[in-house]
C-alpha positions in Angstrom: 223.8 165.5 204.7 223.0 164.5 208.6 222.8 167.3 210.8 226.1 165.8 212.5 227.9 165.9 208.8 226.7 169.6 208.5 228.2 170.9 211.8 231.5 169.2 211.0 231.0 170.7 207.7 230.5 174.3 209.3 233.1 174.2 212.0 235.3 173.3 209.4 234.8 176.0 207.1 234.9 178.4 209.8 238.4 177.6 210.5 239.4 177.5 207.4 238.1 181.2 206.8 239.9 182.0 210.0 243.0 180.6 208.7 243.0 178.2 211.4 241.8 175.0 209.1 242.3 172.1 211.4 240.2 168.7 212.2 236.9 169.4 213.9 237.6 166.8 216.7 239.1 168.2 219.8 242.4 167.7 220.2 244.0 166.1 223.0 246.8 165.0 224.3 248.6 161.6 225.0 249.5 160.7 228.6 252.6 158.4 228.9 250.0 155.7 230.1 247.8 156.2 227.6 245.3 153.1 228.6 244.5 154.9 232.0 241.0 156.9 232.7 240.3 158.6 235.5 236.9 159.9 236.4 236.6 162.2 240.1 232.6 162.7 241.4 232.3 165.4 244.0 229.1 164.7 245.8 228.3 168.4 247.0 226.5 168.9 250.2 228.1 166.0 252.6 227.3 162.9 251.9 225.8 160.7 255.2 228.5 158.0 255.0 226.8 156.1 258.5 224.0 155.8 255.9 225.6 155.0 252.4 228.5 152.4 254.2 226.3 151.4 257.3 228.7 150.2 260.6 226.3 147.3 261.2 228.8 145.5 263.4 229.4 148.8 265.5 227.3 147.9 268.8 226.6 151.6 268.8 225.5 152.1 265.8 222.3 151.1 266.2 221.6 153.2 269.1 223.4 156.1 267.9 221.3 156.0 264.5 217.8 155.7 265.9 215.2 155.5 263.3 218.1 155.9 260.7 219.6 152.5 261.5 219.5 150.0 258.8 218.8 146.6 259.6 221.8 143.8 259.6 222.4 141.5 256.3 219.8 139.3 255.7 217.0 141.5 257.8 214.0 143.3 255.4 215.8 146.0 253.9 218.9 145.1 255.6 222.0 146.6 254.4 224.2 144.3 251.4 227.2 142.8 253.4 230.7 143.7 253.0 232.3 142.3 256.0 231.6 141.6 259.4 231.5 145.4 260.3 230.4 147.4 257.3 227.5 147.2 254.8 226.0 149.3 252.2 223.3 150.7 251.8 220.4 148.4 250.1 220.0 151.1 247.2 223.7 150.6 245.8 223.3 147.1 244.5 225.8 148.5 241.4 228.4 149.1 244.0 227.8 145.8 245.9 228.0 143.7 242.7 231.0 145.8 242.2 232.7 144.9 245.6 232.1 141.2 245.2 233.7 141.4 241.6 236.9 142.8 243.0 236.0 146.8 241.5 235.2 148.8 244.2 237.2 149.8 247.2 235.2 151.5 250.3 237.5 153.7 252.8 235.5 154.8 256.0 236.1 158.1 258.8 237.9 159.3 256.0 238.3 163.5 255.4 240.4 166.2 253.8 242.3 168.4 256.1 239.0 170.5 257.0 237.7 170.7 260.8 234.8 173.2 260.1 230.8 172.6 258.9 230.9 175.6 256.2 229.8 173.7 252.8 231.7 176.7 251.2 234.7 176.1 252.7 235.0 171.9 252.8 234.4 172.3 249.0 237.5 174.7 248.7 239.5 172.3 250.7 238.7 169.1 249.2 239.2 170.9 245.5 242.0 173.5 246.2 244.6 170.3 247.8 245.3 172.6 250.6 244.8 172.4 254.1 242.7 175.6 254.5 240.3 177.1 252.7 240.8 179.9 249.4 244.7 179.2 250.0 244.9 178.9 246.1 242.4 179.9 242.9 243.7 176.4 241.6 242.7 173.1 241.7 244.8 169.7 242.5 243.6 167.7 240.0 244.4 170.8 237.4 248.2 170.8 239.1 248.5 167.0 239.0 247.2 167.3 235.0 250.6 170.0 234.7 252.9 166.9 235.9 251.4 163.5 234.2 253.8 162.1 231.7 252.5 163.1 228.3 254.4 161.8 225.0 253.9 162.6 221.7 252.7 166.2 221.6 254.7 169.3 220.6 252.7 171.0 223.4 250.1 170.0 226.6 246.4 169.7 225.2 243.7 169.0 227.2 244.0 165.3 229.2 241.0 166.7 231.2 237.0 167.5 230.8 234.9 168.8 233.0 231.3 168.4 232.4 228.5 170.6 233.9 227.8 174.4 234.0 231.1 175.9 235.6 234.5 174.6 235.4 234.7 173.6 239.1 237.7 174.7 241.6 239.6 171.0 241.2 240.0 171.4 237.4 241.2 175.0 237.3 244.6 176.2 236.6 247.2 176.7 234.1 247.0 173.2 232.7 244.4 173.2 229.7 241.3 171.5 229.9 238.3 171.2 227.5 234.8 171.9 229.1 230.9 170.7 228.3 228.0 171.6 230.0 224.4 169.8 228.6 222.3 172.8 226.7 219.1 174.3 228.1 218.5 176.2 225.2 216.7 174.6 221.8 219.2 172.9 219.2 219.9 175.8 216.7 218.8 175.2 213.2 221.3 175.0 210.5 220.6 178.7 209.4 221.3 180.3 212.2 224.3 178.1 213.0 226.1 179.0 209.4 225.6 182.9 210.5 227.3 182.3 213.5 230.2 180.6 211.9 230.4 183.2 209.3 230.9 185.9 212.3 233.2 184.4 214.2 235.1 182.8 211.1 237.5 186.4 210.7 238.6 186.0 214.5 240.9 183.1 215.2 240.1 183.0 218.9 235.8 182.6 218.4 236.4 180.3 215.6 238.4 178.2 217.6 236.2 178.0 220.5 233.0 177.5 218.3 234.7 174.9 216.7 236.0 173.5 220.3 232.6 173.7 221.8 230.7 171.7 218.4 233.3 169.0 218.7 232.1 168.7 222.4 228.5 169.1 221.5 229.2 166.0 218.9 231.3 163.7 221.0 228.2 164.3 223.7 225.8 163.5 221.3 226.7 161.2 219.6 227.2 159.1 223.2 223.4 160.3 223.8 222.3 158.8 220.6 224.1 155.4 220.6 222.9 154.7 224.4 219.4 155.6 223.4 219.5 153.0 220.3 221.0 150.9 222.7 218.0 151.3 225.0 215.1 150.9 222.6 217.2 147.6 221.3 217.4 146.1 224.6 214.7 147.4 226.8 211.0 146.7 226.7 208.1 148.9 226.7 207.7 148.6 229.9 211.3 149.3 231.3 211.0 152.3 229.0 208.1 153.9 230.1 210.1 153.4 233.9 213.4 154.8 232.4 211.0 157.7 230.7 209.2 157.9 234.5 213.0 158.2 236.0 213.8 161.1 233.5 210.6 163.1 234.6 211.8 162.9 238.1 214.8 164.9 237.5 217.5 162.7 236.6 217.7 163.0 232.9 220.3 165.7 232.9 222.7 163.4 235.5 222.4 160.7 232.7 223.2 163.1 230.4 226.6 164.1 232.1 227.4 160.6 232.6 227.1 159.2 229.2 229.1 162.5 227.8 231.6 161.3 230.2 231.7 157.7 228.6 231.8 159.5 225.4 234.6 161.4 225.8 236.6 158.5 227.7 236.2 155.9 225.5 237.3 157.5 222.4 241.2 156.8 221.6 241.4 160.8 220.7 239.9 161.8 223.9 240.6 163.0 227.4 241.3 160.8 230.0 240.0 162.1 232.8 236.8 163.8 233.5 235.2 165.5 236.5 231.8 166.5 237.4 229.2 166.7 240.7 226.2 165.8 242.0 224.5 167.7 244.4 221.7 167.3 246.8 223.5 165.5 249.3 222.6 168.1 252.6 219.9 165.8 254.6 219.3 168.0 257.3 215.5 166.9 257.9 213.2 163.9 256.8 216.9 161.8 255.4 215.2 158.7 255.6 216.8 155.1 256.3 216.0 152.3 253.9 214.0 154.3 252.1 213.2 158.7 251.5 215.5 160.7 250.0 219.1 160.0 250.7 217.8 156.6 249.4 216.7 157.9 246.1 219.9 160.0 245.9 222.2 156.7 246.3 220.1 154.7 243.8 220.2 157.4 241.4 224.4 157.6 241.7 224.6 153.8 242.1 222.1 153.4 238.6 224.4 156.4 237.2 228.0 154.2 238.2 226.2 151.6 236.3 225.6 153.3 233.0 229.5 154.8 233.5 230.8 151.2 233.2 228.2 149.7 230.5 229.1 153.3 228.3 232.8 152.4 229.0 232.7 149.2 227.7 236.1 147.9 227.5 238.0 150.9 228.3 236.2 150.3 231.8 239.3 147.8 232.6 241.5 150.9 232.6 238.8 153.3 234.6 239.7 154.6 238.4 236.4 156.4 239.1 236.7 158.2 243.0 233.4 159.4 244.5 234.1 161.5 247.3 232.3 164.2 249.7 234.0 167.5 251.4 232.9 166.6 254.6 230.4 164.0 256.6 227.3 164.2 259.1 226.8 163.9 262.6 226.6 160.5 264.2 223.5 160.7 265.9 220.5 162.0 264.3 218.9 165.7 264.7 215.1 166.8 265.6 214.2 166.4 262.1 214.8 163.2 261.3 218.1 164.0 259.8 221.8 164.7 260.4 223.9 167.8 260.3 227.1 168.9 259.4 230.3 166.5 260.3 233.5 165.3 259.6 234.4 161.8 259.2 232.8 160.2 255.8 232.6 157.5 253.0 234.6 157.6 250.2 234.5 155.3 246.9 237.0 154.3 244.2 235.1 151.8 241.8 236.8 150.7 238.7 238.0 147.7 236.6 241.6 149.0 237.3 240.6 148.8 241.1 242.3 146.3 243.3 238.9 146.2 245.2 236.6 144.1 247.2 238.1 145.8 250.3 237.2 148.3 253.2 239.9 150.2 254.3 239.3 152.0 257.2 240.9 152.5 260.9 237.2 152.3 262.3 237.6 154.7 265.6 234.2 153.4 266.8 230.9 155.4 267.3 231.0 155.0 271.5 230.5 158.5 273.0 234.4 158.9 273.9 235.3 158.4 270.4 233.1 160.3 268.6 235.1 163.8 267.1 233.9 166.7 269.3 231.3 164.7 270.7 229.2 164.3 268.0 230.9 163.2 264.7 232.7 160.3 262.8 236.1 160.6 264.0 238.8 161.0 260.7 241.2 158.3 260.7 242.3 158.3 256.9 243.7 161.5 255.1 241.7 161.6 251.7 244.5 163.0 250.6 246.6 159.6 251.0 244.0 158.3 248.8 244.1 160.7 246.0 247.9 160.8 246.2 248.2 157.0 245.9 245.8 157.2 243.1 247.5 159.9 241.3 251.1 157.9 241.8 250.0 154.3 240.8 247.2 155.0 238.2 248.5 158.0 236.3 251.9 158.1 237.1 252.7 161.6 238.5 255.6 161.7 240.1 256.2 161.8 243.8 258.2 165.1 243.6 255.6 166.6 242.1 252.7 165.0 244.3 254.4 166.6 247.1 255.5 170.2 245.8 253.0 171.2 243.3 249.6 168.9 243.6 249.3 169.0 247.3 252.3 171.1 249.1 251.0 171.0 252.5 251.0 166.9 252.9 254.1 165.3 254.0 251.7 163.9 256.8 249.6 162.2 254.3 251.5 159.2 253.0 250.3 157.9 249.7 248.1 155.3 250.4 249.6 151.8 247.9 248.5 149.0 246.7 244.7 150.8 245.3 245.5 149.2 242.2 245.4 145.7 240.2 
């Protein structure tokens, strides 16, 4: 018996002895547009967007960005055209290839309703779907899951996951959602796994979140396995000793999270929307332009988008994935080499569902009149009227509810149409 077949075999009696015998899969429930997936990625710690969707046809970007200018189309490490005004950055090929294919929408001096430079707070404020900060312990995206369409349950399971160590802000609430987080301990051996069973087994509650938290564990897995057989078919030596370099660098545990996400998404029994972060975004000093560290950062999340899609497989045709940030950076760069705390920023929504190859933006202009407080990307788009149109079009929440329950403070914030195929 695999070590797979003896967990399902252990979960299962476990229940049963709890009285609770039911399947050891997670169970979720069906939205009324059950083909749509949704994936949110918060990039924590502001995000440069003058670096990651570069105003090359600004005439003041180049002055305003120094030695953090990137060169025009064409030009050594030049940025990958999008139109006649904005590039990206030459590190997200993923999300160029993307654009020319029609999958990725860019918006520009976009923000949430937040005017301050706390971290702390922007997070709140882009999670809690208010326009201040700690209005609410709940999330919008948890809200929103309360009023999607679901059909064919007797009661609301989880249409949500969120993977990493805490359930963040966005995905808490009174709607249910299932939970994984990628272990730091050692796999327990099938001893000491049966004595935990046999504990919690008399106590309906532990037995059913022992038996939640295996199915997880499998579903993750068992994505982590078939993308590594994947690999060692397709790659050579060669490209696997540079995957195996890329893990030692740190990003083994961000490809972990993504391909659980895939894993759960593409099963037919599975959640339909998933959330998790990526952190490391606060370039104060040393940010670098075409290449340094924001540069690694934006390969690693274009190389991660990637992987999203080719783990998706077809159920990427139904995927909305929006990568957003809870606030941007200054427009001119600090003493450090770097930037500081701003407000206007990028935003992303890549997907085969996407009605993309498009940048929408109300570009205010970088001149030192238009600048927000004299220093930052002026906000011209409501992130909100993103989320909101996304929420609408892609999984169907109604507009009563968008306005009362997901985000109650937005009547200024149209729903942005037309984001969708």
């Amino acid at each position: 018996m695999s070590n797979i077949d003896r967990r399902k075999f252990l979960t299962t009696s476990a229940l049963a002895a709890g009285g609770l015998l039911m399947s050891s899969r997670l169970t979720f429930a069906a939205a009324a547009n059950t083909s749509s997936r949704f994936v949110f990625i918060i990039l924590r710690g502001a995000l440069d967007g003058l670096t990651a969707v570069p105003p090359y046809g600004d005439p003041d970007y180049a002055r305003l960005r120094d030695e953090l200018a990137l060169g025009v189309p064409g030009s050594a490490n030049g940025v990958l055209k999008l139109d006649n005004t904005f590039g990206l950055h030459p590190s997200l090929a993923f999300l160029g290839d993307s654009y020319k294919a029609g999958e990725l929408t860019v918006f520009h001096a976009v923000a949430s309703p937040y005017r301050e430079r706390s971290h702390f707070d922007g997070q709140d404020v882009l999670e809690n779907g208010y326009a201040r900060a700690h209005a609410v312990q709940t999330g919008w995206l948890n809200r929103a899951l309360a009023a999607v369409p679901v059909e064919g349950a007797v009661s609301r399971k989880e249409l949500g996951v969120a993977l990493g160590q805490n359930v963040p802000l966005v995905m808490r609430g009174a709607a249910p959602v299932a939970s994984w987080s990628p272990s730091k301990l050692a796999a327990l051996d099938d001893d000491t796994l049966a004595r935990i069973t046999d504990l919690y087994a008399k106590d309906p509650l532990l037995s059913k979140r022992l038996a939640d938290a295996l199915a997880a564990d499998a579903i993750a897995s068992e994505s982590q396995k078939s993308a590594m057989d994947e690999s060692s078919d397709t790659e050579s030596p060669d490209m696997l000793a540079k995957r195996d370099k890329a893990t030692q660098r740190g990003g083994a545990r961000y490809v972990e999270v993504i391909r659980a996400a895939a894993g759960f998404l593409r099963r037919d029994d599975g959640p339909q929307i998933a959330v998790f972060d990526a952190t490391g975004w606060d370039t104060h000093a040393n940010e670098g332009a075409a290449q340094g560290q924001l540069s690694y950062r934006l390969g690693a999340l274009d190389s991660g988008l990637r992987t999203l899609k080719d783990q998706l497989g077809p159920v990427w045709k139904d995927t909305a994935v929006l990568i957003a940030t809870e606030f941007g950076r200054t427009a001119a760069t600090n003493g450090t080499r770097g930037t500081d705390h701003g407000t206007g920023a990028a935003a992303f929504l890549l997907g085969g569902a996407v009605h993309g190859g498009r940048v929408i933006a109300d570009w205010p202009g970088l001149s030192a009149r238009a600048l927000y407080q004299g220093r930052d990307l002026n906000p011209t788009l409501d992130l909100r009227s993103v989320i909101k149109g996304l929420l609408a079009d892609h999984l169907q929440v109604p507009t009563a509810a968008l306005e009362s329950s997901v985000f109650p403070d937005s009547a200024s914030a149209r729903p942005l149409p037309g984001l969708f195929s």
